[in-house]
C-alpha positions in Angstrom: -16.5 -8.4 2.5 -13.6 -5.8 2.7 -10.0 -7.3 2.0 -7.0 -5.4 3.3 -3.8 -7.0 1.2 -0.6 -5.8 2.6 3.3 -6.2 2.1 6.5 -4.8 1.8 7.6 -3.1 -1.1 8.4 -5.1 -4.2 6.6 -8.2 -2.4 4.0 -8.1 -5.6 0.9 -7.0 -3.4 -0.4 -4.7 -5.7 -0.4 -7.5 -8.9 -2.5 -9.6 -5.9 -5.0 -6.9 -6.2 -5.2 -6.7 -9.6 -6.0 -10.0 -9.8 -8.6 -9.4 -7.2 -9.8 -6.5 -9.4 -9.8 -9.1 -12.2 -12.1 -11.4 -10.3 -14.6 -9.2 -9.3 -13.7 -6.9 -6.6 -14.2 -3.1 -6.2 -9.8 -1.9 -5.7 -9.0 0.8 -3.7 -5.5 1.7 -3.2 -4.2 3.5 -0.5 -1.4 4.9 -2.4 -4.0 6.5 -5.1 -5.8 8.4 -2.1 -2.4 9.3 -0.9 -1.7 11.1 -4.0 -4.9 12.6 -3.7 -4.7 14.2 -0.3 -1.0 15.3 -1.8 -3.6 17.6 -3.8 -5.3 19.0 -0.7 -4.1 22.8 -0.8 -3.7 22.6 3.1 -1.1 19.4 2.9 0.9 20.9 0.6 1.1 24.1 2.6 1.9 22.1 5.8 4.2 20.2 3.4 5.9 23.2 2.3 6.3 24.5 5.5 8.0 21.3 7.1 10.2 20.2 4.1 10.7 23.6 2.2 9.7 24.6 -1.8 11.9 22.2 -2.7 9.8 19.7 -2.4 7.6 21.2 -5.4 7.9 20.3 -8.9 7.9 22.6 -11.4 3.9 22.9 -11.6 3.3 23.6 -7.9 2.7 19.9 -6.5 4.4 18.1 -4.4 6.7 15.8 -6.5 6.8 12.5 -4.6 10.5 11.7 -5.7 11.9 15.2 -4.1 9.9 14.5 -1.1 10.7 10.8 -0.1 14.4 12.3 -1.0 13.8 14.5 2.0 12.2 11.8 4.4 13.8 8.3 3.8 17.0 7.4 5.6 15.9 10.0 8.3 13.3 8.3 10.6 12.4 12.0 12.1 12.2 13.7 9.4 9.9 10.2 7.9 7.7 10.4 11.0 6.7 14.4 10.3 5.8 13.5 6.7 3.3 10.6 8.4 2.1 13.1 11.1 1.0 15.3 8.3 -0.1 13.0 5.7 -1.8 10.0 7.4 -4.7 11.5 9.3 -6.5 12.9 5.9 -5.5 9.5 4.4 -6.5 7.6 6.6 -10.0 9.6 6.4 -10.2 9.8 3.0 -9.5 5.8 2.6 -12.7 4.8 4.9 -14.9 7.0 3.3 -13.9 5.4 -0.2 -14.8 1.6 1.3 -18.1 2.8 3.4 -18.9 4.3 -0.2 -17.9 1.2 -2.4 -20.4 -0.9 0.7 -23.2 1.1 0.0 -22.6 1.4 -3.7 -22.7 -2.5 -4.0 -23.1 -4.3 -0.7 -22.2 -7.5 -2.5 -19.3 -7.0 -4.6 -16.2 -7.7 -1.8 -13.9 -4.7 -1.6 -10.0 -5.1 -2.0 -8.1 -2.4 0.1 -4.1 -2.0 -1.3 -2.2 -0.5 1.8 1.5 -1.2 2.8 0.9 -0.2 6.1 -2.1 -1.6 7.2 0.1 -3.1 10.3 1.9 0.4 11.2 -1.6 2.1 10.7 -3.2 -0.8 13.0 -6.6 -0.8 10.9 -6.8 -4.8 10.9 -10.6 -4.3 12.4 -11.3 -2.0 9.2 -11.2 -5.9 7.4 -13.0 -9.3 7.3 -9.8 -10.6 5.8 -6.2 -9.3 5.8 -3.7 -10.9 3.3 0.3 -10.7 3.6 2.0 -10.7 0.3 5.8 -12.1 0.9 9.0 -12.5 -1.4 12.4 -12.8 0.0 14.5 -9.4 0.2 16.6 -9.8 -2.9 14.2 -10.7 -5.0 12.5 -7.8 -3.9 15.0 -5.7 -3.9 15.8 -7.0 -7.9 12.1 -6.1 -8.4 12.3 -2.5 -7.2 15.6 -2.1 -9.4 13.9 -2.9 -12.7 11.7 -0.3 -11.3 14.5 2.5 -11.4 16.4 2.6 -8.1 19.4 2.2 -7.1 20.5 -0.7 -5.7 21.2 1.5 -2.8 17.5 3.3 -2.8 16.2 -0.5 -3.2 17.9 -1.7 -0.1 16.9 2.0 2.2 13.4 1.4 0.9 13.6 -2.1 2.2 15.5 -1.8 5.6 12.6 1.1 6.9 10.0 -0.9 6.2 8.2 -3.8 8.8 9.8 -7.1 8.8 7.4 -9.9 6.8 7.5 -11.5 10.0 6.2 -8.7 12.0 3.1 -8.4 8.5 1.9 -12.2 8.7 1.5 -12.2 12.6 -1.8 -10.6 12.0 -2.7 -11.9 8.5 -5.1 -14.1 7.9 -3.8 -15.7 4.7 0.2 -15.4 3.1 0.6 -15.3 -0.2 4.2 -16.1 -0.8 5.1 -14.6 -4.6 9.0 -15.9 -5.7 7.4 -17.2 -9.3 5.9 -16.5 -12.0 2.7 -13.9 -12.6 1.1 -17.4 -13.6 1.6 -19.0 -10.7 0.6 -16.0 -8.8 -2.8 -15.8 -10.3 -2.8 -19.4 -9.9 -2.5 -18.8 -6.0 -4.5 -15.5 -6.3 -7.9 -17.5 -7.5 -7.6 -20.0 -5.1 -7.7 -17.5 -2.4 -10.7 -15.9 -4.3 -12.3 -19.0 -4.6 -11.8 -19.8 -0.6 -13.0 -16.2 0.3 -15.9 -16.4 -1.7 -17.2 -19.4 -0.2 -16.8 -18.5 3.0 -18.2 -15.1 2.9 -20.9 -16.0 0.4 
């Protein structure tokens, strides 16, 4: 069983999949192969190229911070960085869950990915689940996190509406309490999903 778990920033998907983790499944997170293929000597070139050495930190990687600097609040500028970076994610993210399947065919597989809808890989999944919280909790969340009030807000407004997200979810998880209670909600999902995929 491969579990896609999406959501918008700050929604808490990522504590979903640690629970997930917790319970027995195999985590991969998109935004850990992302940093990988950051790595890859030919993004960073292309990178470089695009968005200028300004976009390096001070040992020759890209620096994340400088670059979504560059890229959010410009959609054009946003779409480039994707053009560049989501093809050799994208790649790099399948192989990691065909290798978990054949590593362990029965231990289910819990795939972290934001953008699961903009990336339209629902068939990559037996199961996708939405992870929802309402905007200013979220945006609360992401300033105990360090940004700005402002940068919480930008990072909010560019991303897919929940609405849009639970469309083509199979289950919502809606997170406005306590880690408790999410785990709370968290195992019963397990529970449901391991019954029905047994």
């Amino acid at each position: 069983m491969v579990i896609g778990v999406t959501g918008g920033t700050g929604s808490g998907k990522t504590e979903v999949c640690r629970f997930l983790e917790k319970f027995g499944a195999k985590l991969i997170s998109a935004d850990e192969v992302g940093h990988r293929v950051l790595e890859d000597l030919e993004v960073r070139e292309r990178l470089v190229e695009v968005f200028g050495d300004g976009v390096l930190g001070k040992d020759g990687r890209i620096d994340r911070k400088r670059l979504g600097r560059k890229v959010f609040g410009d959609p054009e500028a946003l779409a480039t960085l994707n053009a560049i970076v989501h093809p050799p994610l994208l790649k790099r993210l399948k192989g990691e869950i065909s290798d978990a399947l054949r590593e362990d065919p029965d231990r289910p597989v819990v795939v972290d990915a934001a953008l699961i809808p903009e990336w339209g890989i629902y068939d990559w999944f037996d199961v996708v689940v939405s992870v929802k919280a309402p905007e200013p909790l979220r945006i609360v969340r992401l300033m105990k996190k360090g940004f700005s009030e402002g940068e919480a807000r930008e990072r909010v407004r560019v991303q897919m509406s929940e609405a849009e997200r639970e469309q083509m979810a199979s289950y919502v998880i809606e997170n406005i309490g306590s880690l408790e209670e999410l785990k709370g909600k968290v195992a019963l999902l397990w529970r449901r999903l391991r019954g029905k995929y047994a």
